[in-house]
N, C-alpha and C positions, 0 to 999 in steps of 0.2 A: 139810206145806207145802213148797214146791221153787221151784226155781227156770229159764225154759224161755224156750230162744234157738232158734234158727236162720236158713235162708237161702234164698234159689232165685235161683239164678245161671243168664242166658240159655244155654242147651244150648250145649254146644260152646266157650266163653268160660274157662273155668276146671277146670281139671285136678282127678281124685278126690283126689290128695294136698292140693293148695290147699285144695279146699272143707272139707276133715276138719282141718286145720290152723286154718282161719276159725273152722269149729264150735268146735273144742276152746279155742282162746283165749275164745270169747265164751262157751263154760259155765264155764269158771274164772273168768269176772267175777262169778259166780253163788253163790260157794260158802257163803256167807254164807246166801243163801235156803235153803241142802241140801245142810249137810254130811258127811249121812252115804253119799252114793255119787253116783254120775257116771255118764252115761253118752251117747253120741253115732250117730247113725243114718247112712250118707250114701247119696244112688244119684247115683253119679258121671256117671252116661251122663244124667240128666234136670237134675242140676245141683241137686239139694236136699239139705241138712243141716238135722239137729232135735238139739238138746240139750238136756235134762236133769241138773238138781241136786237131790237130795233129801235130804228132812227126812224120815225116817220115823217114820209115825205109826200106820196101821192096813195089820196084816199087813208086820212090819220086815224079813221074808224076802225071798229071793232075786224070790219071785214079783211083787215091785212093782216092779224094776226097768224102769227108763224110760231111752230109748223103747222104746215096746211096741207091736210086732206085734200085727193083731188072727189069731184062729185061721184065717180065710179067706185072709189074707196081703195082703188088700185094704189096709187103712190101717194107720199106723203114728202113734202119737198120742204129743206130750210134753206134761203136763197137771200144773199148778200148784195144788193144793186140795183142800178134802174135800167130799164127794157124803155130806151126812147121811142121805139117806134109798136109800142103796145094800143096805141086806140086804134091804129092801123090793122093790126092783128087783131084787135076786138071784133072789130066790123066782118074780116073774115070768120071770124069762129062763128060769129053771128049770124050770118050768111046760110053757116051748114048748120042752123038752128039751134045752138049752143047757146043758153043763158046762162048772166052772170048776176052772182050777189052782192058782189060790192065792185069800186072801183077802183080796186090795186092792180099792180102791173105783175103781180104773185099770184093774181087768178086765173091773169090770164097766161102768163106763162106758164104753170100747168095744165087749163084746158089745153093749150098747144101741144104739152106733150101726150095727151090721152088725144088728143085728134088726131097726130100728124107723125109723130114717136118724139124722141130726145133728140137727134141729133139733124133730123128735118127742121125743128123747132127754133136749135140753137142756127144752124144756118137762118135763117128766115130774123133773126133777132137783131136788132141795132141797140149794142149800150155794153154795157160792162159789169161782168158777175164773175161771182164765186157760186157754186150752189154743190148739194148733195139730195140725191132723189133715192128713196127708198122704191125698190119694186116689191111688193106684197105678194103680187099673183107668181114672179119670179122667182121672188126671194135671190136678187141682187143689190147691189147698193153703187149708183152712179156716183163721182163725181166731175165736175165740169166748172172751167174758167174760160174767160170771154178771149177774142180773140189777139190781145194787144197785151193783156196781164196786167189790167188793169186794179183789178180785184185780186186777194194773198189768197194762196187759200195751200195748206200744210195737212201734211198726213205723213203715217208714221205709225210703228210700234212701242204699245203698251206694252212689255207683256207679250203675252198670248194675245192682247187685245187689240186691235186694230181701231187708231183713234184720228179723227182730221179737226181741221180750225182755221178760223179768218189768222188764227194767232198763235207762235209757238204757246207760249202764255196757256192756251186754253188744254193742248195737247200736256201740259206740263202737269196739271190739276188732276189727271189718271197716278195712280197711283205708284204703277209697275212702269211707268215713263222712267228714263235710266238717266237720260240726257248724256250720254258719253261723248264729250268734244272729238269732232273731226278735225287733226292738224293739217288735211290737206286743203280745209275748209280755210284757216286762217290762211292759208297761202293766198289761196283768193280773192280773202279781204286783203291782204296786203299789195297786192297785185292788181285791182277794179276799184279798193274802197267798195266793198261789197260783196256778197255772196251770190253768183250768178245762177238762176235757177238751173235745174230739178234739186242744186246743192242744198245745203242748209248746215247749220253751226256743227250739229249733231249727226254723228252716226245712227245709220235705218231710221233715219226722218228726212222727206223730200219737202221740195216746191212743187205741185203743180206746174207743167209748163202751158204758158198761153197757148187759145185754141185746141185744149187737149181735152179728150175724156178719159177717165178712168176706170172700170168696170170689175165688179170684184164678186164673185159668188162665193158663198157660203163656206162652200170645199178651200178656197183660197187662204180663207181667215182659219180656218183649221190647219193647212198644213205649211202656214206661214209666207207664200209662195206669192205673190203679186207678178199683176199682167204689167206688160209696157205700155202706157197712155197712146192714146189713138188719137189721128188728128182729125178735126170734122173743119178746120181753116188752116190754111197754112198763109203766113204773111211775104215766106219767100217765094211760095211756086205764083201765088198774085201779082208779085213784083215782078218775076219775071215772064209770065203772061202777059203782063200788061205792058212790060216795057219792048217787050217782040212785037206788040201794035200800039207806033207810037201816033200820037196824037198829027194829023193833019190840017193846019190851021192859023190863023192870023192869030196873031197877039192880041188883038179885042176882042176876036172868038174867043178867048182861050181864057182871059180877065172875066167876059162875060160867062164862059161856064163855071170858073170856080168862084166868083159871085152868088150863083145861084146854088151850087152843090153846098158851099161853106153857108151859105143863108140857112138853109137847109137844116144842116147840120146843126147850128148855133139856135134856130128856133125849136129843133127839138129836146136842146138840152136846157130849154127857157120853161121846160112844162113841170109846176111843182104847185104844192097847194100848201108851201111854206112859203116864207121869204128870199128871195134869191138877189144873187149879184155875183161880181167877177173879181177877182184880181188884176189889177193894175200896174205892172212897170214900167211901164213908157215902154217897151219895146216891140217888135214890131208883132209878134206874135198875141201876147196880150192885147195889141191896140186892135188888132182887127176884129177878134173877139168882140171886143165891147163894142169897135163899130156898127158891127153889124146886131149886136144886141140893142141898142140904144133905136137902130134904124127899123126894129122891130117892138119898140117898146111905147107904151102911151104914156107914162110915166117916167122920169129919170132914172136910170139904172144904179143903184148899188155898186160903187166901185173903193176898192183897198187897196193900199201900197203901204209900204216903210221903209225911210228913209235912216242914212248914216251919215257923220259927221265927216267922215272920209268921202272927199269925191272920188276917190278909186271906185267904190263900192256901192256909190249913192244914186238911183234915178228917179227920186222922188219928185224933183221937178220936173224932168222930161212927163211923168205920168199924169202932174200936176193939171199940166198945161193942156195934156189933151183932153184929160175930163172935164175941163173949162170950154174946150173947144165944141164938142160934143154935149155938153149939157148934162152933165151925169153928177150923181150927187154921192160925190169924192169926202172919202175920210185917207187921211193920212196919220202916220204915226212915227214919230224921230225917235228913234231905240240909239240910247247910248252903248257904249262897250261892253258897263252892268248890266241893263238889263240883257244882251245876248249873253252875256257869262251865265246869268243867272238859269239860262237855259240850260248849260251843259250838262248840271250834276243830273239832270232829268232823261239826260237822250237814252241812256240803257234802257230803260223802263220805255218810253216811247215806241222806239225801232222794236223793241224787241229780240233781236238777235244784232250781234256786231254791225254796225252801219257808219261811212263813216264818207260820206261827200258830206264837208261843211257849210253848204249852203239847206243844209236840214235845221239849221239855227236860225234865218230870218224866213224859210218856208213856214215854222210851226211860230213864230210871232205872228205873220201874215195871218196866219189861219187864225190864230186865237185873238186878234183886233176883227177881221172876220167876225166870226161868230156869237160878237156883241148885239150882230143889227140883226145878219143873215143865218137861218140851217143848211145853204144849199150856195157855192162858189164855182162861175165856174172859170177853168184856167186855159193859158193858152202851150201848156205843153204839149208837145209832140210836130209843131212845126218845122222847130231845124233840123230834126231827121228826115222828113217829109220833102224841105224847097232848099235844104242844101245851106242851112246857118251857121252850122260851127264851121270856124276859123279853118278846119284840117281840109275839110271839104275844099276851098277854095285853095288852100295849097298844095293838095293831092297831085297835081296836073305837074307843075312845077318839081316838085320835090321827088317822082316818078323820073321826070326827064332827069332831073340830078344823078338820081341813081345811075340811069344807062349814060350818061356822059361822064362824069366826071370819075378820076380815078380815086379809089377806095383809097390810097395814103394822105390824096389831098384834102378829102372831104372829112377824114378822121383828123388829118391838123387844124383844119377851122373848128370841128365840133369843138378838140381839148381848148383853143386858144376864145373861142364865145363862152365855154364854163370857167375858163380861168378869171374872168372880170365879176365879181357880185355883182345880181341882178339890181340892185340900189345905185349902183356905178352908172350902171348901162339906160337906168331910166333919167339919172343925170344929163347923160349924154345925150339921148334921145331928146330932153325939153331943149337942150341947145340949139339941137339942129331944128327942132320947132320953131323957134324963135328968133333965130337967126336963115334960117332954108326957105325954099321958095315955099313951104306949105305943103300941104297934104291931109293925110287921114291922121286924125290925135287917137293913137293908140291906148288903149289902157294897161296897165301891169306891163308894160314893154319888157323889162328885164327879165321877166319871169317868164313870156313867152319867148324872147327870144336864147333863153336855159331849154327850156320846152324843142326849142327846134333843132339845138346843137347834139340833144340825145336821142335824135333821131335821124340826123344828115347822113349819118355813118352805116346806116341798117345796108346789108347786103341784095336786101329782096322787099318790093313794096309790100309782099305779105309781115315781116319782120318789122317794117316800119308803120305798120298799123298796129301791130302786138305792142310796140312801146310808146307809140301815142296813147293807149286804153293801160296801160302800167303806168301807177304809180310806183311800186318798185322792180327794177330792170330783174334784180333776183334774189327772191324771197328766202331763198334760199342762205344768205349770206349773214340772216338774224332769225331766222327760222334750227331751232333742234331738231325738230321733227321735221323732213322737208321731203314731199313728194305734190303734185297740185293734178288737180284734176284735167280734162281735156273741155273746152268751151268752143263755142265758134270762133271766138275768136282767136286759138290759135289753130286750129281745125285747118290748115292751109293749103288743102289737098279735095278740101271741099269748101269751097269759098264759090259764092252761089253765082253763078253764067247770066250775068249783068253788063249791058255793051261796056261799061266804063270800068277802071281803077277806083273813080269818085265815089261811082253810082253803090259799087260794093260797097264801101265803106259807109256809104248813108245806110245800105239794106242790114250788113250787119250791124253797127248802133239799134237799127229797130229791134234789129232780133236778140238782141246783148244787153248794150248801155238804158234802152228805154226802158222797158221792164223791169231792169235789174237795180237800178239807179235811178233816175227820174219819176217812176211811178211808184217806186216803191217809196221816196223819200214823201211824193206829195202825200199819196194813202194813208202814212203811218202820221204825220203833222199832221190832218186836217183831223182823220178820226179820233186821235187825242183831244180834241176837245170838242167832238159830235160834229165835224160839221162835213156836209158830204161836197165832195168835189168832182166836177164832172169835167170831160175834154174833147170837145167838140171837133175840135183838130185831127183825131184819133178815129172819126167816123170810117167805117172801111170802105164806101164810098168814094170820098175823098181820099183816103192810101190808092184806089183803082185808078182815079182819076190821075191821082199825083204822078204814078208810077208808069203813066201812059204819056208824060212829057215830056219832049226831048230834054235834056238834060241843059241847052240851052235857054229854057225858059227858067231855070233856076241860079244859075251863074253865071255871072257875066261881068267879065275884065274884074276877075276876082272875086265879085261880092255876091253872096248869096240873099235867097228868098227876090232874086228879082220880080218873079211875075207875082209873087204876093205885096211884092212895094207897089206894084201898079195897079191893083186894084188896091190898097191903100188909102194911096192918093185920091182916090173918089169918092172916100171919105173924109182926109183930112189933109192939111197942107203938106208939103214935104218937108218943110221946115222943122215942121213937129216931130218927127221920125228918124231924118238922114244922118245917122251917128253911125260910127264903131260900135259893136258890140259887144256891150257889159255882160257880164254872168255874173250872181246871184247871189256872191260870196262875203264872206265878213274875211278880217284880215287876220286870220288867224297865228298865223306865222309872227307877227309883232303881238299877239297877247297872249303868247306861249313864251316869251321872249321875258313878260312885263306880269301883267294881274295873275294868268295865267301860269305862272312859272312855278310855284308851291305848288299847286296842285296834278301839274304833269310830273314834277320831278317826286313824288309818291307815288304815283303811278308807276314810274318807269324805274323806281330804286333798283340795288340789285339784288337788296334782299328780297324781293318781292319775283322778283325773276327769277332766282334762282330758285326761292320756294316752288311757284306755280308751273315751270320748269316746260315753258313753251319758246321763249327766244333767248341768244345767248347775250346773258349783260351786258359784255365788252363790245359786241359789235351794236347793242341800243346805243350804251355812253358813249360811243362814237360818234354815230349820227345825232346826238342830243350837244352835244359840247360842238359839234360844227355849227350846230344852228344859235345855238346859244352866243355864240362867235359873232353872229352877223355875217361871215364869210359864204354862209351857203345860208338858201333858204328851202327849208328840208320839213317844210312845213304840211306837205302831198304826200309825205312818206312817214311823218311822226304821228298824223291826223291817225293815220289807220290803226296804228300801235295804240294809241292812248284808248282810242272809241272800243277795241278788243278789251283791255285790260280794266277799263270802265264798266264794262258788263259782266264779264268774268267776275267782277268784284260785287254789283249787285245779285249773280245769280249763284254764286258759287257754290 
């Protein structure tokens, strides 16, 4: 894993010493992505620099050093990632008599592109990048992200200069970078807890979007003018390819293929010539992972988990118990409330731009117990978009029929009268009927999901009630000065992707929305904080063809999702170890915004300070802040995004 900057500066505009000076500040913002070497390219006469930070992982020799020359002297590529299935591609390249000098997976994805071109290449590729390729003979400048967005990778204007990077951070080191906040941008964080690609914090600075190239001549960087990124993958027209032919097949067919595809997957992301191991929650995602890495391993696998004193928030024993089962040689680590405090004053500086899903506080613990043993983790995200694990999926079905039956006055009196009881009331009531009821599922945060369901009973249209299932706040608008929000997929409701189900939609757009924008972006920005690379097996596009070719039955059923991955499971480990309700990832932030936390939000949110920086309006924060503060509401999905904004605003100001 590395970390990859550069520039193209109109000809003539900027001196070779300048531009090698620009380079070299912006890969030292990088070091943190790749600290075990550096390195910088420039051609001062065409006005381009590329920088490189790495983390070495496969082939730690001299021969991986970046940037790298391809043997033609055509391109020169600085390239963020691992290419799992690169000895695969060796052997081809080899084939058509193509030798190699060393053995990084950066040689060989450049002989790929001087054999085959760039976007042949990146088709043909299994793993996850960021990269930029200089063309010489051209005199263009590619760049290119994997097809899931797994890898950041930012561009933007300098200036006159056109700059990119694993990291706004490196793009900010340019001099003539302006950084001007985009207030439609905060909308979005307020709206997702997060900034949903191509956006970014800042005006005329993008995200790369997954599977996109971006291609940029000379003429462009002079008359300031950028092309629209080109797709060479697309994750929705796959989805729905595959799910027009859907799988015909027995349920042991079906366990036994994605045994073998997931085998597959997980052995190729097993290949490093560092130390390696996985993250551990005990749930089902994680556990198969390791299952299947252990059943591939001669040795005990490396596995991590951390634990909390809150059983709301705790599966340290569920993880406990399976690394005992399996054989794996388990470190755990019990984080008090301090130490995850301790983490906060740091998140600015981590994420990098506004970020604000709260389980980014035990992801960069995890990672940083991690990285005491292991340089290379790898994790089980990307399942529940894949076999149908969040909770929404499984009530999509139901909550669709509510709409078309029941009438809008009645469904609007139950929402007001389930928010009128605090969620601390309702999970009172809920241990009763546990304890007293004939039994059932022991739900976790009861109260807070069933707040969760009342602000969405009332939508008029299942596209409406998927918009405020992915909002934290219904309307930004209402503590926002500045308020206009950009158009995303997900409220896009007019092109919402031709998928046989309501459910299925909602699993495709999460891929294409929440997973990128949220999930991969929270693990990337933890694990590279403190070197350590993390890979997801899960995410194989393989396995998305596969997944997206099964009836929808083999993922839900009588409510609960990832069934046909519990049944292969189970061929690993007992059911006992696994059959729970599903925990998410979170610390309880809500009560230590209330308690330890409560000095240091209420500075953040003053109204001196609001009115100075003159992004939201005081009266309507100290509104939402004095409810929570109350106990009467927990407003904890709505103040998280405001504090994590005003938190970096304060570091980058």
């Amino acid at each position: 894993m590395c970390g990859v900057t550069g520039c193209v500066a109109p000809i003539g505009k900027v001196s070779e010493e300048t531009l090698a000076f620009w380079t070299r500040n912006a890969t030292a913002a990088l070091e943190h992505r790749g600290p075990d070497d550096s390195g910088i390219w420039i051609d001062g006469q065409l006005g381009v620099g590329l920088g490189h930070r790495r983390l070495s992982i496969i082939d730690v020799s001299t021969f991986g050093h970046q940037p790298m020359i391809s043997k033609d002297g055509r391109f020169v590529i600085t390239y963020n990632g691992e290419v799992y299935n690169f000895p695969e591609l060796r052997r081809d390249l080899q084939s058509a008599n193509i030798s190699f000098d060393g053995r990084s997976d950066t040689e060989v994805l450049l002989a790929g592109i001087v054999h085959w071109g760039l976007i042949d290449t990146l088709q043909r590729v299994n793993g996850m990048f960021a990269l930029a390729l200089w063309d010489r003979s051209q005199q263009r400048l590619h760049l290119a992200r994997d097809r899931f967005g797994q890898k950041p990778l930012y561009y933007g204007w300098a200036g006159n200069v056109f700059a990119f990077g694993s990291t706004l951070e490196a793009l900010r080191q340019f001099p003539n970078f302006y950084g001007e906040i985009d207030s439609s941008s905060i909308s979005l964080l307020l709206r997702h807890s997060n900034i949903p690609a191509p956006y970014t914090i800042y005006k005329n600075c993008w995200k790369l979007m997954p599977g996109t190239t971006l291609t940029l001549e000379l003429d462009s960087i002079k008359t300031k003018s950028l092309p629209q990124p080109v797709k060479y993958w697309s994750a929705e027209d796959t989805a729905i390819s595959s799910s027009s032919n859907p799988i015909s097949a027995s349920t042991n067919e079906v366990v036994d293929t994605l045994d073998s595809i997931l085998r597959t997957a997980v052995g190729n992301c097993m290949l490093s010539d560092v130390p390696l191991g996985a993250f551990l929650s005990g749930g089902i995602d994680s556990s198969i992972v390791v299952s299947l890495m252990q059943a591939q391993s001669h040795n005990p696998v490396q596995t991590f988990s951390i634990g909390f004193s809150d059983s709301e928030y705790d599966e340290a024993q569920y993880a406990k118990n399976i690394a005992k089962y399996l054989g794996t040689n388990h470190t755990e680590l019990y984080v008090t409330a301090k130490d995850a405090q301790n983490v906060i004053p740091e998140l600015p500086k981590i994420y990098d731009e506004p970020f604000a899903d709260s389980s980014q506080i035990p992801t960069y613990l995890v990672s940083q117990l991690a990285r005491e043993q292991v340089t290379v983790c790898l994790s089980g995200d990307g399942g529940d978009e894949l076999f149908g694990g969040y909770n929404r999926y499984a009530w999509s079905r139901n909550l669709q029929l509510a709409i078309k039956t029941l009438p809008s006055p009645f469904r609007s009196w139950a929402a007001r009268n389930l928010l009128s009881v605090r969620p601390q009331t309702w999970d009172k009531v809920y241990s009763k009927l546990l304890k007293y009821g004939p039994g059932g599922r022991n739900l976790t945060q009861f109260g807070d999901k069933l707040h969760k369901l009342a602000e969405i009973i009332d939508a008029p249209t299942k596209e409406e009630m998927y918009w405020r299932l992915v909002s934290q706040w219904k309307n930004p608008g209402k503590v926002l000065i500045d308020h206009q929000e950009y158009i995303t997929r997900a409220n896009e409701w007019n092109n919402w992707p031709p998928v046989p189900s309501f459910t299925q939609q909602i699993m495709l757009l999460d891929t294409l929305f929440y997973l990128p924008d949220d999930i991969l972006v929270k693990l990337d920005r933890a694990s590279m904080a403190v070197g350590l690379e993390t890979r997801v097996p899960l995410l194989d596009h393989n396995l998305f063809e596969f997944s997206w070719a099964l009836p929808e039955r083999f993922k839900i059923k009588k409510g609960v999702g990832k069934w046909i991955v519990k049944k292969l499971l189970h061929r690993y480990i007992p059911r006992r170890l696994f059959e729970r309700p599903k925990m998410g990832f979170g610390v309880p932030i809500g009560d230590w915004l209330r308690s330890d936390l409560r000095e240091w939000a209420e500075d953040l949110l003053s109204s001196e300070r609001l009115v100075r920086d003159q992004y939201f309006k005081p009266l309507a924060v100290q509104k939402i802040w004095q409810e929570h503060l109350s106990g009467h509401q927990n407003h904890q999905h709505m103040l998280w995004p405001l504090l994590m904004f005003q938190a970096w605003l304060t570091q980058y100001r």
